[in-house]
N, C-alpha and C positions, 0 to 999 in steps of 0.2 A: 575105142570106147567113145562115147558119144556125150557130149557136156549137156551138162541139165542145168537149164537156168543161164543166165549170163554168165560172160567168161571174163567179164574182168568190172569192177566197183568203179563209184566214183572217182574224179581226176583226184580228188583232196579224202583228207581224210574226214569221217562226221563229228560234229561236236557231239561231245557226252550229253544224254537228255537228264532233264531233272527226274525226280522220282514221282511226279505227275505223270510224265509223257511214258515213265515207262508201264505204271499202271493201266494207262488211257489205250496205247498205241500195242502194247503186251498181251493186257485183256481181248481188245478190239479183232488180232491178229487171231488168239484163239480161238475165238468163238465165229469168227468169218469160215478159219481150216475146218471147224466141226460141222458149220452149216457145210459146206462145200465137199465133205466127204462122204458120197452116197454108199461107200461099199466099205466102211468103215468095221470092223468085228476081227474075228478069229482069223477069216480067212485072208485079209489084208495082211495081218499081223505073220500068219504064214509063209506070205507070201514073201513080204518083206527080207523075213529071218529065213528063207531059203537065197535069196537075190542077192542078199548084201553080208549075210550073218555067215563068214565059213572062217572058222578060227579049226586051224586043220590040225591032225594030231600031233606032229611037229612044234606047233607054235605050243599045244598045252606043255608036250612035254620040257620046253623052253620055260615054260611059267614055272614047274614043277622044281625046275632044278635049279630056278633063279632062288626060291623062295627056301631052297634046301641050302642052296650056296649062306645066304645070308644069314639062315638061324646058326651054320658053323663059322662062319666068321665070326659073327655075334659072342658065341661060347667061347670061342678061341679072345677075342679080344677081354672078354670080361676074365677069363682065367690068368691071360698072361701079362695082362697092362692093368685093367681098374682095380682088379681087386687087389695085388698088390701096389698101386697107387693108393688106395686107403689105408692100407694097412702103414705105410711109411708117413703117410701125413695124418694117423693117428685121428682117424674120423672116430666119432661117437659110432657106438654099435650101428644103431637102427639107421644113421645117415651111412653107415659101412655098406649096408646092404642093400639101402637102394641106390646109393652113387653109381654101380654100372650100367644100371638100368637109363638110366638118364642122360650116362655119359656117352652110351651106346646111340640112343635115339638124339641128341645134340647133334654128333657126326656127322649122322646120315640125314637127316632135317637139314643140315647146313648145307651140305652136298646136293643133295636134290632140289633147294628152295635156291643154292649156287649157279646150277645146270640150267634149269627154267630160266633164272634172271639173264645168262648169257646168252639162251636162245631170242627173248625177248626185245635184250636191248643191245647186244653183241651179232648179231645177226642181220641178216635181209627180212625178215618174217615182220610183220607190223600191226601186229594181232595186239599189244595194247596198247598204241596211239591211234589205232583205227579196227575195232575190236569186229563191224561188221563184216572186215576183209575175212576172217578166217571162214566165209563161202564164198566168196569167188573161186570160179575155178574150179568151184564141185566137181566132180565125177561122178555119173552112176554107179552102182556097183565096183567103186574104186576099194584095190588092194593094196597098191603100193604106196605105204606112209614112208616119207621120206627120213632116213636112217637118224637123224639130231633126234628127229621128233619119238620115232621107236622107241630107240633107248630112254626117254624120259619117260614114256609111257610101261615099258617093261620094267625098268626101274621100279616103278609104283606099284605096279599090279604085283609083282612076284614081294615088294617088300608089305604089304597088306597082305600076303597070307603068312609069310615070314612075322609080323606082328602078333598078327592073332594067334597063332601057336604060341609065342613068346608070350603074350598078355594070361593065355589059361592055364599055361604049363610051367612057366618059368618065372616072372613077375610077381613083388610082393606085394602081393592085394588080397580082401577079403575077399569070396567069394560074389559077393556088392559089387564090389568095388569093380571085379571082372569084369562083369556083365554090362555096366553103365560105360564103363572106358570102350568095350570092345563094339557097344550100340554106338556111341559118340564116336570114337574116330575111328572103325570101322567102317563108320557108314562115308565117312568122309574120304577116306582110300577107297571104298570101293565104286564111288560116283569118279570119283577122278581116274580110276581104272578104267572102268566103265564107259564113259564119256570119250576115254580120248584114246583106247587102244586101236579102234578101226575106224571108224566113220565120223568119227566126232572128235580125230586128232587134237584140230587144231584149237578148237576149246579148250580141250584138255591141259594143254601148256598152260593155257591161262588160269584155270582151275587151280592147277598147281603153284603156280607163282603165289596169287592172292591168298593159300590156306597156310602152304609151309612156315611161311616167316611168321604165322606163329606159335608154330612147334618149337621152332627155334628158339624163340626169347622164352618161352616155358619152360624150357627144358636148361638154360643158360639159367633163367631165375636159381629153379631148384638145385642147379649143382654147386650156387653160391651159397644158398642155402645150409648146403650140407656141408662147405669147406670154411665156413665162418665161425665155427665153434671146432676147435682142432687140435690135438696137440695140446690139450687141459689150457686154451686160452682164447681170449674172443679175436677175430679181425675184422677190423670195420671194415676197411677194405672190401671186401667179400659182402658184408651188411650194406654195405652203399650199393655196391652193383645192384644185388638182387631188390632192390628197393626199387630202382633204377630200371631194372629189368621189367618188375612187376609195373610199373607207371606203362612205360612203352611196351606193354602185352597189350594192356587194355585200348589204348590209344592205338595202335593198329590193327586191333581188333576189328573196330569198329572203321576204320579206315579201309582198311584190304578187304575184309568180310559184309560188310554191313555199307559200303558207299561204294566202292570198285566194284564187287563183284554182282550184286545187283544191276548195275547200271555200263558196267562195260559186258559183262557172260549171259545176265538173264535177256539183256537187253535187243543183243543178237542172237538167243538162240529164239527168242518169241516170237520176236518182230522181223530182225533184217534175214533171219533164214528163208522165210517164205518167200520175201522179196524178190531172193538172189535164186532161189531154188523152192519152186510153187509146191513141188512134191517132192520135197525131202522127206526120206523115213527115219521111223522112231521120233517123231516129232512131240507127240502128245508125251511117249515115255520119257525122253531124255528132261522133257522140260518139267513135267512131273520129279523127274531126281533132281533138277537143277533147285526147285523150287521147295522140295523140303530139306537141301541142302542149307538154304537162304533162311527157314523156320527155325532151324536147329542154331543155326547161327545167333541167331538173336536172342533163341532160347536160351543161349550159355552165356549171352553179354546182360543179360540180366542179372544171375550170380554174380559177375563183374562189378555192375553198377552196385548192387548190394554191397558186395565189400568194401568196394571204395566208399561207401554212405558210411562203412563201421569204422574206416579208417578215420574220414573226417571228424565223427562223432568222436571221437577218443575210445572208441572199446578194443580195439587193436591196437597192440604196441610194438609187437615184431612180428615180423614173419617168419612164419617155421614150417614145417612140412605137414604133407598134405594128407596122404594117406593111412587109413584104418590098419590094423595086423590081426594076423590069424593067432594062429598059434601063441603070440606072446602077448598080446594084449588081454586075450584069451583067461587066461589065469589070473589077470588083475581085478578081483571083483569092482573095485572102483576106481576106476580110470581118474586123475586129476582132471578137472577140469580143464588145465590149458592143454589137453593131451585129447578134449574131442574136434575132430575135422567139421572141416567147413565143407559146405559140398563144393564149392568150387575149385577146391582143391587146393586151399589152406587154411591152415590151423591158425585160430587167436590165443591172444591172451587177454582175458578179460579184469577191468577191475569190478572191483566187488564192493 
């Protein structure tokens, strides 16, 4: 195979640009590749996804059974461990219900956002101290990801359709409620799928590191949530974490999401890819996903900053869970008021 582009990056690693340089230098890079691409259309696109796109039937049926693996472990774990964990520690119904759900995706968020951070900083790879490195070393039409990085990558892909069957068939949500969750981080498994199953590995790690930790502290918030009132008595305990949790969702929200990944992932795939590799493909696509990955982001830290304004203000007194009910809410023609959700996915209690 024959190397495209330079085969090995600067002596040092680059300094992180501000959010100036990566609009200016990001922009500048895109519309230079557009100028510069005379045979740009279908048939590029063709071409492309015949030369580099061979995901053989082997690797689907790998996806297939990864994704089948994990909705039965899944089952098995909520039958024989959460649900009687609730049942002994004497959870309110409706937290009874959705505690496996939550205590299922903690797990596996802590495990995968686990795996990334020891590739990351347990490893040789130097893709977040020096984020343009993950193209040196391109390959054309390269096949062989190397096995760490696979496995993080198959991990993902097969548990984003494992989700999504979970979120429409199994999960206690309104029919709403479905639909918004499975657009929202749907789309976010299936960029990080996407991105870094073949050709776009080494992003990929990165992608994952900067999203998961905050699945993680979502999902730690709301199981404190649920085990704070138990047992017909309160524990602050549990009230402090999730308080606690909720503080440090938002704050690395915007950290990981909104500062890091902009400015270490957009920043290389806009700029330093063309650099390292003039004619890399799927360039316009990946960075089109990279970049309404970055919209979405901000879209949901606005909900964030809202809440925290209602915190401040005094209209919020506790935190309580988050989601809507079919069926039982259902029959309640008038819901209390500290019983409607917040779209961001928690509930107030308001004074009046």
């Amino acid at each position: 195979m024959a190397a495209v582009g330079t085969a090995a990056g600067p002596a040092g690693p680059e300094p992180m640009p501000s959010y100036a340089q990566l609009v200016q230098q990001g922009w500048g890079s895109a519309l230079a590749a557009a100028r510069g691409c005379a045979d740009c259309g279908w048939g590029l696109a063709r071409r492309g996804l015949a030369e580099h796109a061979h995901l053989a039937p082997p690797e689907l049926l790998l996806l297939a059974l990864g994704a089948l693996g994990w909705t039965a472990l899944r089952s098995a774990a909520t039958a024989r461990l959460f649900r009687p964990l609730a049942k002994r520690y004497r959870l309110q119904p409706r937290d009874a219900a959705k505690m496996p759900e939550s205590a299922w995706k903690f797990l596996f968020y802590l495990g995968s956002w686990s795996y990334s951070t020891y590739l990351l900083f347990g490893t040789d790879y130097p893709f977040f101290h020096d984020p343009p490195s993950v193209f040196y070393e391109w390959l054309k039409g390269m096949r062989l990801v190397p096995c760490p990085l696979s496995y993080g990558h198959w991990t993902s892909s097969s548990s984003y359709l494992c989700f999504t069957f979970a979120w429409v068939q199994l999960d206690n949500k309104t029919k709403k409620e479905k639909m918004k969750l499975l657009t929202h981080v749907g789309t976010v498994r299936q960029d990080e799928g996407v991105v870094g199953w073949e050709w776009y590995h080494n992003v990929g790690i990165l992608v994952l590191f900067l999203h998961d930790i905050n699945d993680v502290q979502l999902e730690f918030t709301k199981l404190n949530i649920y085990f704070k009132s138990r047992g017909g008595s309160y524990h602050g305990l549990h009230a402090l974490a999730a308080d606690l949790g909720c503080l440090s969702f938002g704050f690395s929200w915007f950290w990981f999401r909104l500062y890091w990944f902009p400015l270490k992932v957009l920043y290389a795939t806009s700029h330093c890819s063309l650099r390292s590799v003039p004619d890399i493909p799927f360039y316009f696509f990946f960075n089109t996903l990279l970049l309404s990955l970055t919209l979405m982001n901000l879209y949901w830290f606005l909900y964030i900053v809202a809440f925290a304004a209602k915190v401040l203000m005094g209209q919020v007194r506790e935190l309580k869970d988050l989601r809507e009910y079919d069926a039982a809410e259902a029959q309640d023609p008038k819901p209390s008021k500290a019983e409607k959700p917040l779209r961001n996915g928690l509930v107030k209690d308001k004074r009046f």
